[in-house]
N, CA, C and O atoms as a Tripos MOL2 file, in Angstrom:
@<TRIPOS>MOLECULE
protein
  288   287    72     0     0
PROTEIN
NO_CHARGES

@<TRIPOS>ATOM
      1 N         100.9910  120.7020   90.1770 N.3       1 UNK1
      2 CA        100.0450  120.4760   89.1130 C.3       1 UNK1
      3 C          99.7020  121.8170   88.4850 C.2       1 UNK1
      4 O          99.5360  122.8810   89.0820 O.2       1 UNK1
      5 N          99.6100  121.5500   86.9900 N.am      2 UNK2
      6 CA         99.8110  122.8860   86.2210 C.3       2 UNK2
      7 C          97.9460  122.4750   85.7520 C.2       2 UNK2
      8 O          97.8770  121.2880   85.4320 O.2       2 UNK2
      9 N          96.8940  123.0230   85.6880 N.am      3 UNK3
     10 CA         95.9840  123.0790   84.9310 C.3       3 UNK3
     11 C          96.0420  123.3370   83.4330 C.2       3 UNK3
     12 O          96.3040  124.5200   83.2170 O.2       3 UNK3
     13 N          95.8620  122.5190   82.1860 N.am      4 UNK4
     14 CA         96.0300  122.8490   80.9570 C.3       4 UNK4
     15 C          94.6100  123.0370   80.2300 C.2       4 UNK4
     16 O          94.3690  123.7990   79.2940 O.2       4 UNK4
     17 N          93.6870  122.1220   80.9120 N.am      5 UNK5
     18 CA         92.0090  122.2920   80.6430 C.3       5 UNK5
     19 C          91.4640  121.8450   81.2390 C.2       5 UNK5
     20 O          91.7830  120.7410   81.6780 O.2       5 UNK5
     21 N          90.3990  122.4300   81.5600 N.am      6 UNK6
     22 CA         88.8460  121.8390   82.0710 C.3       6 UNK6
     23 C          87.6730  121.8510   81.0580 C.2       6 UNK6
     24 O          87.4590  122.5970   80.1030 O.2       6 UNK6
     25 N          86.9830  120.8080   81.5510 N.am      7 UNK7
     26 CA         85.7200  120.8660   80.2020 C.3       7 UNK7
     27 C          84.7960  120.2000   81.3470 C.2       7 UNK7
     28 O          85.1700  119.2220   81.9940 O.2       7 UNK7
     29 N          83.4590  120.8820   81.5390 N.am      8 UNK8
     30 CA         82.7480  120.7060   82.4160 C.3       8 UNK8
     31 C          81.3420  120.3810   81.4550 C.2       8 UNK8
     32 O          81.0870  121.0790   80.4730 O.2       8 UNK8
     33 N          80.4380  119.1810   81.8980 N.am      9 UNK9
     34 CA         79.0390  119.0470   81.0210 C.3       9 UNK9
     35 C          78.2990  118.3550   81.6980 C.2       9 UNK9
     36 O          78.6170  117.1670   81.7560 O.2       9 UNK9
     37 N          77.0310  118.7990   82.4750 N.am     10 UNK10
     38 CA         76.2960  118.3920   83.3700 C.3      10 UNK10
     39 C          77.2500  118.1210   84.9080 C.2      10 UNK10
     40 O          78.0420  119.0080   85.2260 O.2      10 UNK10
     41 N          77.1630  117.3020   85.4960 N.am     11 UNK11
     42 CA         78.0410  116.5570   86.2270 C.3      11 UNK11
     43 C          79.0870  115.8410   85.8730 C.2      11 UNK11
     44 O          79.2040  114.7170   86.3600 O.2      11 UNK11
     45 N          79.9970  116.3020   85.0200 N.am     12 UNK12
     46 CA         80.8200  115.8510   84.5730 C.3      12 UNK12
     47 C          82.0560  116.6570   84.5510 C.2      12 UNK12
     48 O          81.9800  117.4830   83.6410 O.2      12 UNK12
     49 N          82.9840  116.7220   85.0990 N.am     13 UNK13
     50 CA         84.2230  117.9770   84.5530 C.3      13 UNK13
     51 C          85.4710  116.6440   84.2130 C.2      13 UNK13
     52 O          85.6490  115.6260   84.8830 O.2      13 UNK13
     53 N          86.1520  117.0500   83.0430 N.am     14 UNK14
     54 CA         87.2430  116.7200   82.5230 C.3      14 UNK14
     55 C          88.2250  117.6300   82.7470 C.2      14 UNK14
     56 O          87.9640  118.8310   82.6710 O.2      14 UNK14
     57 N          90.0110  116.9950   83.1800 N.am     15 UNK15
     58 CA         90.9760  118.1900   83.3060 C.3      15 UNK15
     59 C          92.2570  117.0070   82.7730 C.2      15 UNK15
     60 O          92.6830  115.8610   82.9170 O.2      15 UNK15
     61 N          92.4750  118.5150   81.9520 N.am     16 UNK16
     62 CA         94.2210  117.7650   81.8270 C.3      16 UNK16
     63 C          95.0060  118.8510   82.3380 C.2      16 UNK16
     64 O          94.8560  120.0700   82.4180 O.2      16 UNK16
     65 N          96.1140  117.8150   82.7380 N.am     17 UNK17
     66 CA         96.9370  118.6870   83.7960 C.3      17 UNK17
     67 C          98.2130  118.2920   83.1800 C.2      17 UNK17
     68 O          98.3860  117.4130   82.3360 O.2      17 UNK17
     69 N          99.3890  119.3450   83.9160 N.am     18 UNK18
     70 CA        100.9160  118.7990   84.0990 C.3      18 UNK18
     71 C         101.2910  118.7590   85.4610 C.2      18 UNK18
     72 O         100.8600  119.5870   86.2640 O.2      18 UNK18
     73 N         102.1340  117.7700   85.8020 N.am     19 UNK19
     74 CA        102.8200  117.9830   86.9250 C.3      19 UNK19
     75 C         104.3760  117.7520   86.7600 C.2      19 UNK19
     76 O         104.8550  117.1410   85.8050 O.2      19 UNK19
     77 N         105.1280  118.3110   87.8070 N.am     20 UNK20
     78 CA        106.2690  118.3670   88.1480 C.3      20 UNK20
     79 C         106.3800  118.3650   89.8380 C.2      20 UNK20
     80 O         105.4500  118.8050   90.5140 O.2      20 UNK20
     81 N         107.5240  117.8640   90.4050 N.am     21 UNK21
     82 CA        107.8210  117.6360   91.3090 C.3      21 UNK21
     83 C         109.4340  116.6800   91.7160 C.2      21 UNK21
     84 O         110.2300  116.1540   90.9390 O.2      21 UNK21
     85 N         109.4460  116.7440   93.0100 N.am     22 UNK22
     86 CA        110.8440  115.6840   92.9720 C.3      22 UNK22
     87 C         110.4560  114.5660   93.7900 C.2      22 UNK22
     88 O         109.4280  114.5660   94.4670 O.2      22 UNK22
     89 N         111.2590  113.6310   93.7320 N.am     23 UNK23
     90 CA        111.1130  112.1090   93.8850 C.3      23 UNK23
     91 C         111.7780  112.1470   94.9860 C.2      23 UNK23
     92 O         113.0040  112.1880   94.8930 O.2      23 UNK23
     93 N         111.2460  112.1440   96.1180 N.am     24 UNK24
     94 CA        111.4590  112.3310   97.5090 C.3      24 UNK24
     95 C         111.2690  111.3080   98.2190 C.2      24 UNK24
     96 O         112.2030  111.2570   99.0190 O.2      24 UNK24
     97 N         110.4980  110.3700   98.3870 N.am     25 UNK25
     98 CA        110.2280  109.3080   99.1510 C.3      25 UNK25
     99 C         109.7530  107.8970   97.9240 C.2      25 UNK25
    100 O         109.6960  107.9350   96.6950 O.2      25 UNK25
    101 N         109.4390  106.6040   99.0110 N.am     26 UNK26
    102 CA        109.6150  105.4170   98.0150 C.3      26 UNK26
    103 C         108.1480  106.0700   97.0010 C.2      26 UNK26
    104 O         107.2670  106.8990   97.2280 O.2      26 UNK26
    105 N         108.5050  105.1550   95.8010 N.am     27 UNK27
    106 CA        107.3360  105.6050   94.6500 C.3      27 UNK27
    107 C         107.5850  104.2950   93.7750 C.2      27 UNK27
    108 O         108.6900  103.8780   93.4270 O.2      27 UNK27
    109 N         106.1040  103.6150   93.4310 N.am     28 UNK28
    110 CA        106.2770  102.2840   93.1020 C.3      28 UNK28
    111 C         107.6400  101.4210   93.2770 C.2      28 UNK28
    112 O         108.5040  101.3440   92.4030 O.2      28 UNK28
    113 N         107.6900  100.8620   94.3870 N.am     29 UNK29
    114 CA        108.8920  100.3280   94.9600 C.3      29 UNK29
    115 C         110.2190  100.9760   94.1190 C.2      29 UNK29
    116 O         111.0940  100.3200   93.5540 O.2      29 UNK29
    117 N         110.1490  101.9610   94.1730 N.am     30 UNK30
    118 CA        112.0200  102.9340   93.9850 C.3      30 UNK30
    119 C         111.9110  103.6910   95.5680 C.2      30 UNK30
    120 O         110.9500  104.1400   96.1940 O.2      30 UNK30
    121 N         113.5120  103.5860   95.9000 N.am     31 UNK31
    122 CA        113.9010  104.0320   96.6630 C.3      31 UNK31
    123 C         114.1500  105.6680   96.1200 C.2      31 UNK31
    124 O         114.5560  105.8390   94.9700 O.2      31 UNK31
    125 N         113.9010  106.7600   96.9550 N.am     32 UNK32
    126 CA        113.6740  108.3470   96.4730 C.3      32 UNK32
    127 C         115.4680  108.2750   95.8020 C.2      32 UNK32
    128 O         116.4840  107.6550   96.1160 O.2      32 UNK32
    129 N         115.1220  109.2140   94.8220 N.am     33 UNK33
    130 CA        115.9070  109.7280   93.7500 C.3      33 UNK33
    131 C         116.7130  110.4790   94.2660 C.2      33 UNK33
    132 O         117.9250  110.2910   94.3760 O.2      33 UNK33
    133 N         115.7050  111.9470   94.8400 N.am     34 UNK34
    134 CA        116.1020  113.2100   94.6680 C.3      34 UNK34
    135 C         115.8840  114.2600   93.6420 C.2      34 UNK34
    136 O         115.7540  115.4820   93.7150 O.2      34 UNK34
    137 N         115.8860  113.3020   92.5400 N.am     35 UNK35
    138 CA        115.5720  113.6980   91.2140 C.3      35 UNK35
    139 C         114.1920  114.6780   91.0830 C.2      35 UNK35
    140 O         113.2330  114.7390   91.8520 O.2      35 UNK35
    141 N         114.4240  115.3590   89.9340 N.am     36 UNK36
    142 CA        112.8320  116.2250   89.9540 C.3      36 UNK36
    143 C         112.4700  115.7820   88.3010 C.2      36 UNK36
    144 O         113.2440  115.5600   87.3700 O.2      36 UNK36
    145 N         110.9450  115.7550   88.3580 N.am     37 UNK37
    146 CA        110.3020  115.7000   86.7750 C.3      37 UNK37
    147 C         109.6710  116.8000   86.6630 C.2      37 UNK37
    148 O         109.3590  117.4790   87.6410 O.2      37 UNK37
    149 N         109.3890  117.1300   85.3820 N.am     38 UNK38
    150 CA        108.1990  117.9960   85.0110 C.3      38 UNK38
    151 C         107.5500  117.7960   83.8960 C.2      38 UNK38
    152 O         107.8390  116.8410   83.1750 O.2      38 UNK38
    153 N         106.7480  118.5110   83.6410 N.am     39 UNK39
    154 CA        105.7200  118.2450   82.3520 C.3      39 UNK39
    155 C         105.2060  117.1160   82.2810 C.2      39 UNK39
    156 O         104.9840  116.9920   81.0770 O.2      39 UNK39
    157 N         104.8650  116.1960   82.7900 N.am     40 UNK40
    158 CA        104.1810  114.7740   83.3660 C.3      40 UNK40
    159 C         102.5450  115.0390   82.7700 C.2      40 UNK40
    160 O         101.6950  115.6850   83.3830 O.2      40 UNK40
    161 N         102.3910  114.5210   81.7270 N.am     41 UNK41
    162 CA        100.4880  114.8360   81.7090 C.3      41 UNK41
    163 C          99.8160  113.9190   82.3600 C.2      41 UNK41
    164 O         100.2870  112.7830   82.4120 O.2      41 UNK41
    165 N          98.9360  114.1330   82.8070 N.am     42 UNK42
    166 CA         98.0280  113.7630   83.4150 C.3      42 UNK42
    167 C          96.7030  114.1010   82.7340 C.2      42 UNK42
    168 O          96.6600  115.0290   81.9260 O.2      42 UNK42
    169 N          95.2530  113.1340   83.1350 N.am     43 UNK43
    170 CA         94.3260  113.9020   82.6530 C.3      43 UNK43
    171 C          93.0930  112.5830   84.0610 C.2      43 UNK43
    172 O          93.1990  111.4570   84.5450 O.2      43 UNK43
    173 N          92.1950  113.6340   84.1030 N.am     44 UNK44
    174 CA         91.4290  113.4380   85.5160 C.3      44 UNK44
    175 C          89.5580  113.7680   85.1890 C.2      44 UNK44
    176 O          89.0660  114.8730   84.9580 O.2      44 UNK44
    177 N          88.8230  112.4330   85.2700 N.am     45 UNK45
    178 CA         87.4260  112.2810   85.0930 C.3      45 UNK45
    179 C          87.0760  112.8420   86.7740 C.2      45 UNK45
    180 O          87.5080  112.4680   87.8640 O.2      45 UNK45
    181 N          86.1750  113.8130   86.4060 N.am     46 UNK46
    182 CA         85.3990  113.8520   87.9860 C.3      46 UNK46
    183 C          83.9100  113.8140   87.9870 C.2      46 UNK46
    184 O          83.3120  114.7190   87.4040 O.2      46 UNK46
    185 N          83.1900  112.7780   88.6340 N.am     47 UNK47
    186 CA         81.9960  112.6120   88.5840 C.3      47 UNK47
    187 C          81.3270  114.1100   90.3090 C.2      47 UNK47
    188 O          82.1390  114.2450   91.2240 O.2      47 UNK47
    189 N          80.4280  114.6560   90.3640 N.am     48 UNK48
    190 CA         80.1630  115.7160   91.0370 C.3      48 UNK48
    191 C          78.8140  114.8450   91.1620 C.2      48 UNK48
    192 O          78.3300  114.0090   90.4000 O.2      48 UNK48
    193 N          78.2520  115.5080   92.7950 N.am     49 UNK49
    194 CA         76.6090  115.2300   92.8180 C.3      49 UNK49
    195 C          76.7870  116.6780   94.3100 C.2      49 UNK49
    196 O          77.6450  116.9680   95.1430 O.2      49 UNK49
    197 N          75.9330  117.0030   94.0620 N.am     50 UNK50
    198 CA         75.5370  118.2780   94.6340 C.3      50 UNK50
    199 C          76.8620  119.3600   94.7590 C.2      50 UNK50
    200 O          76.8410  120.1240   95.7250 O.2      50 UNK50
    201 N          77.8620  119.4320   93.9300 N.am     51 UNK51
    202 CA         78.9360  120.4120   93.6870 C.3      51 UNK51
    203 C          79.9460  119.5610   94.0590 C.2      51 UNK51
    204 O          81.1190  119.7080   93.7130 O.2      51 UNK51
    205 N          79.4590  118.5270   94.8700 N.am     52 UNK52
    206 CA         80.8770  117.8440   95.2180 C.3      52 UNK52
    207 C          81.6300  116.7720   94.8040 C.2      52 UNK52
    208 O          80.8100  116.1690   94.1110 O.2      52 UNK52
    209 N          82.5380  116.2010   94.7710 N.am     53 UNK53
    210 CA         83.5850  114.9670   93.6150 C.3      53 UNK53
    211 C          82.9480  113.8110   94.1980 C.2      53 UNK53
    212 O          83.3090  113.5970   95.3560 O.2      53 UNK53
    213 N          82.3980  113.2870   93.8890 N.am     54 UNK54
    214 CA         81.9080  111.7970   94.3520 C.3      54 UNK54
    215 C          82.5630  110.9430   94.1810 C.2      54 UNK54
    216 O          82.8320  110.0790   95.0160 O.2      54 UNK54
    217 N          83.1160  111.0300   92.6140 N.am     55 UNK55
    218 CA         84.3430  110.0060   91.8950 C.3      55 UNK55
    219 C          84.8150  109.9690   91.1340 C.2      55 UNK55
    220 O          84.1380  110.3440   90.1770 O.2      55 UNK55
    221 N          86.2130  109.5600   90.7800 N.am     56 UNK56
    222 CA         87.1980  110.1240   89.7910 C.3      56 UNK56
    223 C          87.5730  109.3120   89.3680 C.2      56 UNK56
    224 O          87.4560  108.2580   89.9920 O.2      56 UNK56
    225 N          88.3400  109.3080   87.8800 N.am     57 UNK57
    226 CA         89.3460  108.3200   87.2400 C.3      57 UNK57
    227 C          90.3620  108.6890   87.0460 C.2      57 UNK57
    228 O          90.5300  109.6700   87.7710 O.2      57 UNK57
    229 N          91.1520  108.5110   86.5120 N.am     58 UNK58
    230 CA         92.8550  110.0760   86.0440 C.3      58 UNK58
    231 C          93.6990  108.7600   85.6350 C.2      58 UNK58
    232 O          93.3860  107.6020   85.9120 O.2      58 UNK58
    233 N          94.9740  109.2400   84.8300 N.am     59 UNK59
    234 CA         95.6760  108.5500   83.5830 C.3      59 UNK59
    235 C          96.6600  109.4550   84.1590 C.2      59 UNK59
    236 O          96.6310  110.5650   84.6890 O.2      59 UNK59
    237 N          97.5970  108.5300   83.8470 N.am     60 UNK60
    238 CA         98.9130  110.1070   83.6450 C.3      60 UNK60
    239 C         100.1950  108.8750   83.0660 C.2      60 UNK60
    240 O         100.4060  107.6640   83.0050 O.2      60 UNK60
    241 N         100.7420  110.0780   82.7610 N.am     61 UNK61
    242 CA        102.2620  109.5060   81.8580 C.3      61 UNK61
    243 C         102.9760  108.5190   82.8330 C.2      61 UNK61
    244 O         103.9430  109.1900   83.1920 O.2      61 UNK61
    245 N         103.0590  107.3920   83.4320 N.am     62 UNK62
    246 CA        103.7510  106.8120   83.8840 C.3      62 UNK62
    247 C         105.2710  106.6430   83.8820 C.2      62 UNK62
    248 O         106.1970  106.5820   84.6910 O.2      62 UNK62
    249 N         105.0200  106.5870   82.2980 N.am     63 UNK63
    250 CA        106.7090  105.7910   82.0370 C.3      63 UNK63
    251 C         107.0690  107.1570   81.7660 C.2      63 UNK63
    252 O         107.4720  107.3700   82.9100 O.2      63 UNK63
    253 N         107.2820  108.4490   81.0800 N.am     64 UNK64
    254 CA        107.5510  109.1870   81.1260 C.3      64 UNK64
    255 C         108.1420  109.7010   82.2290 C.2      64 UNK64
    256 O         109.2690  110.1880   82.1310 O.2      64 UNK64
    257 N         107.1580  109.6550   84.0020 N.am     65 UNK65
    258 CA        108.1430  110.1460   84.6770 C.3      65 UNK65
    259 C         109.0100  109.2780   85.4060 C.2      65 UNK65
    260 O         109.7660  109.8450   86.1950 O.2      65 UNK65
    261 N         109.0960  107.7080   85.3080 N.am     66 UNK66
    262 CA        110.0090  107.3110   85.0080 C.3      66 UNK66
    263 C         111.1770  107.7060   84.4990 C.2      66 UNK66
    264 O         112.1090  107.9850   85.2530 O.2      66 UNK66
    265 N         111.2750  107.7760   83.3140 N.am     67 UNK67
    266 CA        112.4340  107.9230   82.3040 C.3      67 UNK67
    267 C         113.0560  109.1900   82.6990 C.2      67 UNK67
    268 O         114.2760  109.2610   82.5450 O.2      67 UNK67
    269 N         112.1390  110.6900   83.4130 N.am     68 UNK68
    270 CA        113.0200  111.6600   83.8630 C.3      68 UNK68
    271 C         113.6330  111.3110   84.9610 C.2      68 UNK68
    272 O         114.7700  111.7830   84.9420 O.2      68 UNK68
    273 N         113.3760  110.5630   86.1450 N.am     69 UNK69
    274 CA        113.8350  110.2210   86.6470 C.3      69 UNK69
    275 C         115.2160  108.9300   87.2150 C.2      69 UNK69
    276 O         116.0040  108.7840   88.1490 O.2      69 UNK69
    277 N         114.8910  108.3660   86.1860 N.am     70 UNK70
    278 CA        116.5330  107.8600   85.6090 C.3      70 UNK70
    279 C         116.1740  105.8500   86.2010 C.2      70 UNK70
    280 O         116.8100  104.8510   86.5390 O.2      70 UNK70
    281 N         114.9520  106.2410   86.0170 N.am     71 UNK71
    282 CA        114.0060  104.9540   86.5290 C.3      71 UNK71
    283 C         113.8920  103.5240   85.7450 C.2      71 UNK71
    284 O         114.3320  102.4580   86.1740 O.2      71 UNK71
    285 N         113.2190  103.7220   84.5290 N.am     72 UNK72
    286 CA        113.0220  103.3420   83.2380 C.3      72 UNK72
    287 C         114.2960  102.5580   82.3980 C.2      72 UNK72
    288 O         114.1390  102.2050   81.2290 O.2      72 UNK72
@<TRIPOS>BOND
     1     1     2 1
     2     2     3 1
     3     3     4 2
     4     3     5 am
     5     5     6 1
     6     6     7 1
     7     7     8 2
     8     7     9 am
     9     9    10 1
    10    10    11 1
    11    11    12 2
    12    11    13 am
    13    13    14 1
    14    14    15 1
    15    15    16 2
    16    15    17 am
    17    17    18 1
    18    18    19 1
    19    19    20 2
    20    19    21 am
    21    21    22 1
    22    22    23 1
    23    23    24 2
    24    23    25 am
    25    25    26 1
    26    26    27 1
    27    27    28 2
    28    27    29 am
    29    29    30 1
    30    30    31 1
    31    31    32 2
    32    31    33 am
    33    33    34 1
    34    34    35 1
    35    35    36 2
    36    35    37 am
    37    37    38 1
    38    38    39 1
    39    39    40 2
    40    39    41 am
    41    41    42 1
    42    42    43 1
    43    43    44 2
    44    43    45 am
    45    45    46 1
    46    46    47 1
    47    47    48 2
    48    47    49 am
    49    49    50 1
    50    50    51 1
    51    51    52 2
    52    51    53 am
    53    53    54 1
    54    54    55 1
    55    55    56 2
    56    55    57 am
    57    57    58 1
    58    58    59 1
    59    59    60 2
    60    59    61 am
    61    61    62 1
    62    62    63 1
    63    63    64 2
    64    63    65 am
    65    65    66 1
    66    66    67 1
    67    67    68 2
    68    67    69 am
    69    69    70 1
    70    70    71 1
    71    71    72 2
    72    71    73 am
    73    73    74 1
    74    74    75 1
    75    75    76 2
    76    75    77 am
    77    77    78 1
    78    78    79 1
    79    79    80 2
    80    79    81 am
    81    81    82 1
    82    82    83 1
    83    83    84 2
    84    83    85 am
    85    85    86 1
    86    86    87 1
    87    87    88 2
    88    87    89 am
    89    89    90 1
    90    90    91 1
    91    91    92 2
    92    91    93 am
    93    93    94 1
    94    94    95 1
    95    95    96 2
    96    95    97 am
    97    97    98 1
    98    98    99 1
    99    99   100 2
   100    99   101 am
   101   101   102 1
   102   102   103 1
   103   103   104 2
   104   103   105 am
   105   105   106 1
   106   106   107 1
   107   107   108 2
   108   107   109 am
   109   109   110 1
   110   110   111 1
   111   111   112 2
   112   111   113 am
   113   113   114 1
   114   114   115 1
   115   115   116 2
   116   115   117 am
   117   117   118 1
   118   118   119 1
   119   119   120 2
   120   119   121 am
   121   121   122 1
   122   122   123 1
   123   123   124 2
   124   123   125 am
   125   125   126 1
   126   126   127 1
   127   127   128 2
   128   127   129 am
   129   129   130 1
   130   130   131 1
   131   131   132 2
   132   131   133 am
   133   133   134 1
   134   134   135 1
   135   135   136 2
   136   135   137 am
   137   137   138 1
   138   138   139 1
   139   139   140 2
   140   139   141 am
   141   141   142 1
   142   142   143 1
   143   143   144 2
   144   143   145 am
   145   145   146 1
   146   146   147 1
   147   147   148 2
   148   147   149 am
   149   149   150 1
   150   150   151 1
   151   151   152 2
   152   151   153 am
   153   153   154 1
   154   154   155 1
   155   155   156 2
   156   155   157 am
   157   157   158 1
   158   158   159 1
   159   159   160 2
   160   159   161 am
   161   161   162 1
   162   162   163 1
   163   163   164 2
   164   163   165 am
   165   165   166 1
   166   166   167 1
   167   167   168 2
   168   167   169 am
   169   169   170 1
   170   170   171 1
   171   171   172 2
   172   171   173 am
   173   173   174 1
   174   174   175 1
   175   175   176 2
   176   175   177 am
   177   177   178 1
   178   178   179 1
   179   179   180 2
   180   179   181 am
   181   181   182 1
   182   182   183 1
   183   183   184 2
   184   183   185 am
   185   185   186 1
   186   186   187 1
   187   187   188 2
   188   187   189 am
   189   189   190 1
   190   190   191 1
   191   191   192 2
   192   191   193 am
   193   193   194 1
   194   194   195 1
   195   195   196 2
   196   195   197 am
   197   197   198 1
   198   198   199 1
   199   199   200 2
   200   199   201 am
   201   201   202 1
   202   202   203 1
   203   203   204 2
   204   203   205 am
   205   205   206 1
   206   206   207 1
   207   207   208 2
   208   207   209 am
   209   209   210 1
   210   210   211 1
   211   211   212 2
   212   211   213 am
   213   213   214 1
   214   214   215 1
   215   215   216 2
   216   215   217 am
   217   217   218 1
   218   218   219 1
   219   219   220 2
   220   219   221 am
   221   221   222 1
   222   222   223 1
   223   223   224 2
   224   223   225 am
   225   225   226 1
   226   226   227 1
   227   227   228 2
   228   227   229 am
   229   229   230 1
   230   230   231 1
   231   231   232 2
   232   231   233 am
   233   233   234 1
   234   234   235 1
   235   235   236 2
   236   235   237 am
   237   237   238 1
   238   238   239 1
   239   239   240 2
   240   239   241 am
   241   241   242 1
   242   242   243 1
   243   243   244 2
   244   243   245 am
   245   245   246 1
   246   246   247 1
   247   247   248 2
   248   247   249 am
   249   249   250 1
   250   250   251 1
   251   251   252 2
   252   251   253 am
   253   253   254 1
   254   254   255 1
   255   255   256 2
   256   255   257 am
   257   257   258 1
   258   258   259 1
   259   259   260 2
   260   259   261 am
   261   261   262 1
   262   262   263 1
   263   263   264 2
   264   263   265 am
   265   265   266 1
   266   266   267 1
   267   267   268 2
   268   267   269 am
   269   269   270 1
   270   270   271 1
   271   271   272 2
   272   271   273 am
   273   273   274 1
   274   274   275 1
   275   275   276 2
   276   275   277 am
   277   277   278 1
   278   278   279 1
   279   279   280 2
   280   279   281 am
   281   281   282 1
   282   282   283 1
   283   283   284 2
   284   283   285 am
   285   285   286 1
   286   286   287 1
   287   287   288 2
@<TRIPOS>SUBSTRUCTURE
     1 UNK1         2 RESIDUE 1 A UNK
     2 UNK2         6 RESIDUE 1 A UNK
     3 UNK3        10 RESIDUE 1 A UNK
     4 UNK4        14 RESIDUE 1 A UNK
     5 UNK5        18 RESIDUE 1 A UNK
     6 UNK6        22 RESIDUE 1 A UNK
     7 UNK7        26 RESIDUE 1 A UNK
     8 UNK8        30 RESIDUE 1 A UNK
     9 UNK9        34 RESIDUE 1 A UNK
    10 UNK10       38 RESIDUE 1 A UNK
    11 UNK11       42 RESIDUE 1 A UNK
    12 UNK12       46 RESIDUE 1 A UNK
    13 UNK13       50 RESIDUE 1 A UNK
    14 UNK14       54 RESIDUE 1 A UNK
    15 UNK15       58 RESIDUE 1 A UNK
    16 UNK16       62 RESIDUE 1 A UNK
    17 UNK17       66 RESIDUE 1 A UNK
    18 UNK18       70 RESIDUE 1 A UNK
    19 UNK19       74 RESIDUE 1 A UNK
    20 UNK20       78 RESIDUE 1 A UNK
    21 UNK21       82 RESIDUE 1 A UNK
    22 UNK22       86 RESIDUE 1 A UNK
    23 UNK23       90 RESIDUE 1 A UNK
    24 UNK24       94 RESIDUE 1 A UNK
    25 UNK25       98 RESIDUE 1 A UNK
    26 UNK26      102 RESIDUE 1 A UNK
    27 UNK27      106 RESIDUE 1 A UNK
    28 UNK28      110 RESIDUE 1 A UNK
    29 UNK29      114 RESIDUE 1 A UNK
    30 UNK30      118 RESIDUE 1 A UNK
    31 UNK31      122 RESIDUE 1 A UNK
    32 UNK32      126 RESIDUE 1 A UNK
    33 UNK33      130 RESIDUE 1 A UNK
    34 UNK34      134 RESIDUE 1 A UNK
    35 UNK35      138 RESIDUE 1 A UNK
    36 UNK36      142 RESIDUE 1 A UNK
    37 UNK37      146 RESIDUE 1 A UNK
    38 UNK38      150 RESIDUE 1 A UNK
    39 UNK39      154 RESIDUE 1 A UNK
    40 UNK40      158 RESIDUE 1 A UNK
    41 UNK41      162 RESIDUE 1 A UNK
    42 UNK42      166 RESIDUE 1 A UNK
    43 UNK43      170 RESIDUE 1 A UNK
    44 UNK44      174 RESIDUE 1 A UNK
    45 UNK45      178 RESIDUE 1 A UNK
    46 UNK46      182 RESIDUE 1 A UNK
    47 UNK47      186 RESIDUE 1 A UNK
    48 UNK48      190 RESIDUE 1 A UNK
    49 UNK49      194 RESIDUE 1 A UNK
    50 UNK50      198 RESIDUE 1 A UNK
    51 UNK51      202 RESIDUE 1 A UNK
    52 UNK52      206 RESIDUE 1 A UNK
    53 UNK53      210 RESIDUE 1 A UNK
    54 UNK54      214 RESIDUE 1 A UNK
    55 UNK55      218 RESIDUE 1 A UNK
    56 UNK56      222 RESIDUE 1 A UNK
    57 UNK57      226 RESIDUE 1 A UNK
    58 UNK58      230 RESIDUE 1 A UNK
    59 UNK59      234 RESIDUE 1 A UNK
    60 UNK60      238 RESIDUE 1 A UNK
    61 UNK61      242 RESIDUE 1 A UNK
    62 UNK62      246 RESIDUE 1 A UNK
    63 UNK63      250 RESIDUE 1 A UNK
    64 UNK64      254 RESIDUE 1 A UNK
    65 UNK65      258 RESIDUE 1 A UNK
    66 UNK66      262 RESIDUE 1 A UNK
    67 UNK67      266 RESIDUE 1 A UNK
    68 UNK68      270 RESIDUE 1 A UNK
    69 UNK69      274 RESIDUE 1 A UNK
    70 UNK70      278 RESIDUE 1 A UNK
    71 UNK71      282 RESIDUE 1 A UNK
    72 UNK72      286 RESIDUE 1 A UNK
């Protein structure tokens, strides 16, 4: 995971990210690739109560890393 932004406001921090990695083990019922992706965005809600993550939401490119991976 590559950090591209954070935006922090009260208890609130927003991040968009990239990731890359390889397809090593099962991942939504696919048997591992081998294959590697990168640049995958992602982006990640974090709710904080005394400094710490209480609870999160996050999005990320699905079909995208699919499609690098020869999935799609």
């Amino acid at each position: 995971m590559e950090v591209v932004t954070l935006v922090a406001e009260g208890n609130q921090v927003v991040g968009r990210f990239t990731s890359a990695g390889t397809h090593a083990g099962p991942w939504l019922g696919h048997p591992p690739t081998r294959r590697r992706f990168h640049d995958v965005d992602e982006v990640c809600f974090f709710s904080l109560l005394n400094g710490r993550i209480v609870d999160t939401w996050g999005i990320e490119d699905t079909l995208e890393r699919l499609r690098q991976l020869g999935l799609s």
